[in-house]
Phi, psi and omega in degrees: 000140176223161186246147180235123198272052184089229187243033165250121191283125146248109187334160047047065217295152163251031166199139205289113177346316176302337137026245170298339165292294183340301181276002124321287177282327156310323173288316185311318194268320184327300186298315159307331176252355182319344190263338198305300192270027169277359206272353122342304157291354188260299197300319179311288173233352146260010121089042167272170184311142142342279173315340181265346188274335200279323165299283167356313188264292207293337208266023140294353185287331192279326156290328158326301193288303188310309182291017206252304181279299179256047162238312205272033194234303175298333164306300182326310188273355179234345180110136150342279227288301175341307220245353181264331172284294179309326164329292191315299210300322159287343168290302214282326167297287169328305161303326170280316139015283174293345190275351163319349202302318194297007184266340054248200189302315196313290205301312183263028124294301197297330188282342180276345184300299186285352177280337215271341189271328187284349176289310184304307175273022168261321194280335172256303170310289186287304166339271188304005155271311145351296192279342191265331170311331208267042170223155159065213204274350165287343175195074177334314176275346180275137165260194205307319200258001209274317175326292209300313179287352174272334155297331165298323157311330183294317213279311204292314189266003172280325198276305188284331213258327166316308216272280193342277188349286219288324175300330172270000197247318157301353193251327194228351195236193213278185155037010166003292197282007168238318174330294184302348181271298165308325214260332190259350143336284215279355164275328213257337204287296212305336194295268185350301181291292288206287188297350207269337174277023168229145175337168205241171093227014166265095185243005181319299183102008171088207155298146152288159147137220158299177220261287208304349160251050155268002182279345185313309183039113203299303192352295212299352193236039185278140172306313191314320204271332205270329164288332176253282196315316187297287172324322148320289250275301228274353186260018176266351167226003163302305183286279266255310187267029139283250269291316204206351171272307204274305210307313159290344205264314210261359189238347166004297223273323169310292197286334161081235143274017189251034192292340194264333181281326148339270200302335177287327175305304190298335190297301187292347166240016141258006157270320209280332147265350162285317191290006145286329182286312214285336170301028208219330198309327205260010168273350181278318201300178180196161209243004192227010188195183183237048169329297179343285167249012134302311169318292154348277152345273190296327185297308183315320180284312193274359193267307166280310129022275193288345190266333199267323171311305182293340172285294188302334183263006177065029225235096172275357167283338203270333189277323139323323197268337163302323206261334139328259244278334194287287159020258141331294160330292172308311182287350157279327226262301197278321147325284173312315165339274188273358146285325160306316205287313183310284204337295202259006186274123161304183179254039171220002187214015162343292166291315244252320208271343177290316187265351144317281198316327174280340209277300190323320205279306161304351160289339153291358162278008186275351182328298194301328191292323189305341243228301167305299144354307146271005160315307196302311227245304181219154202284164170320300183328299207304320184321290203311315188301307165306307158306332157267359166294315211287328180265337188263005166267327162243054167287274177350302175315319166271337179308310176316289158340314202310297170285016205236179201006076190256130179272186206255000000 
């Protein structure tokens, strides 16, 4: 079908622009999480510390955050497409990096380093591209809530789909420590061609005045977002990375050699129920409280809970069944999340109030390096038992919260 312009025939897209973000941000998570159930071959065989591997998985947080704050801040003010293409390019940088590893630790700091820049600007730009596609005249049909949950779905399962790959290509297949890298190269490129041919639709220009002050982001100092969201924020990837980073490392002596089908199992199958709970997300959520991400909260606590059980009983069913509960946690968590964020984001700082909330959320991978750290001194259960007093306090913390300052 095509529509007509004068005597120029203009095609018809046959597939709805939110699309082509999606599968953006879905390769971009891909790259970010493929490293997670490699952190076993790398302590296993190439024979770094518990503690240097554990480092691995968090210091993309250093790249992450800046890039979290100051991309989805610069979106506002240039525009989507721009600042989603420096995503792609840094995903294709980062995975070459990484297949550098066997050369050493330096080359996989640097690559986590850049997966860690490509998350940040796929969780604040492409969400927030997502979300203004999945409206008006780009989608006519979608409701209100359809931005959030379909981004959020973009992550989880890109995240799932990244982790599967790389975890069955270390467990069977050639070259591991490079092979899994390449293969997620040859996704992300077609990506680059794919963003530069989707709709614009941040054209505001931002805050006025100098570029640095859209990092202010008026959003970030709303009661709603610093009591309820923050207080969220940090245990949604704090549980996923016990839950499915920390966890095989510590089931070693249980799992044997199937240490790597472990860590791939356990990833997937705590994104893979979260991205099942969230089209579902919005009968727990509510428009008048923080239903949502209390549930959430307490599903998340009792979920680490459950990890510390399975490290003392040594328990890899047990150790699944923590990363069921984990889950379950996120995909309401991300959901809820990011409807409080639309919620309380003015309409000039939308990516910006995105990468706050992620930048906060993503401070929980650093959980496993700290956790390894205070190991030497006291044992894990017990570390693990303090961490969920730390979730049922800022359960509590939101609870208070819950109905108060909700915008209008």
């Amino acid at each position: 079908m095509s529509a007509t312009t004068g005597s120029i025939a203009v095609p018809t897209p046959r597939v709805l622009p939110w699309v082509a973000v999606w599968g953006a941000v879905f390769v971009c998570s891909w790259g970010g999480n493929q490293f997670s159930p490699l952190l076993l071959m790398y302590e296993e065989r190439a024979h770094y510390s518990s503690l240097l591997v554990t480092v691995f998985l968090g210091v993309y947080v250093l790249g992450l955050a800046p890039a979290l704050v100051v991309a989805g801040s610069l979106s506002d003010r240039h525009g989507r497409r721009p600042l989603m293409l420096a995503g792609i390019v840094s995903a294709v940088v980062g995975s070459g990096l990484l297949a550098f590893g066997p050369l050493g630790a330096g080359f996989l700091m640097a690559g986590r380093l850049f997966s860690g820049i490509t998350v940040g600007i796929a969780m604040a730009v492409g969400n927030s591209w997502v979300k203004e596609l999945s409206q008006g005249r780009f989608d006519p049909a979608a409701d209100a809530g359809s931005g959030a949950r379909r981004a959020s779905l973009a992550f989880t399962l890109g995240s799932a789909s990244g982790a599967l790959v790389a975890g069955l290509i270390a467990q069977w297949g050639p070259i591991p420590e490079v092979l899994p890298f390449l293969v997620h190269i040859c996704v992300a490129i077609p990506f680059a061609v794919i963003v530069w041919r989707t709709p614009e639709t941040n054209r505001t220009g931002g805050v006025p005045g100098p570029w640095w002050r859209q990092l202010a982001v008026p959003s970030a100092g709303h009661r709603r977002f610093t009591r309820v969201v923050l207080v969220a924020a940090p245990w949604i990837f704090g549980s996923a990375a016990i839950g499915y980073g920390y966890l095989p490392t510590k089931l070693a002596g249980a799992t044997g050699t199937w240490g790597l089908v472990f860590a791939t199992a356990a990833t997937v199958v705590a994104l893979g129920v979260s991205s099942a709970v969230q089209p579902f997300a919005g009968r727990v959520t509510s428009l008048l409280s923080a239903r949502g991400l209390l549930t959430a909260v307490a599903l998340m606590t009792i979920g680490i809970g459950v990890v510390a059980v399975a490290i003392v009983q040594q328990s890899v069913v047990i150790g699944l069944v923590a990363n069921v509960v984990i889950g379950v946690g996120i995909g309401l968590a991300l959901v809820s999340s990011l409807l409080e964020v639309q919620r309380i984001a003015g309409s000039r700082d939308l990516a910006g109030l995105t990468g706050v909330f992620y930048a906060a959320a993503y401070a929980g991978f650093l959980a496993p390096a700290v956790i390894a750290a205070v190991a030497n001194v006291v044992e894990v259960p017990v570390i693990l038992l303090v961490v969920v007093g730390l979730g049922a306090v800022s359960w509590v913390a939101i609870l208070v919260s819950s109905r108060k300052h909700i915008p209008a």
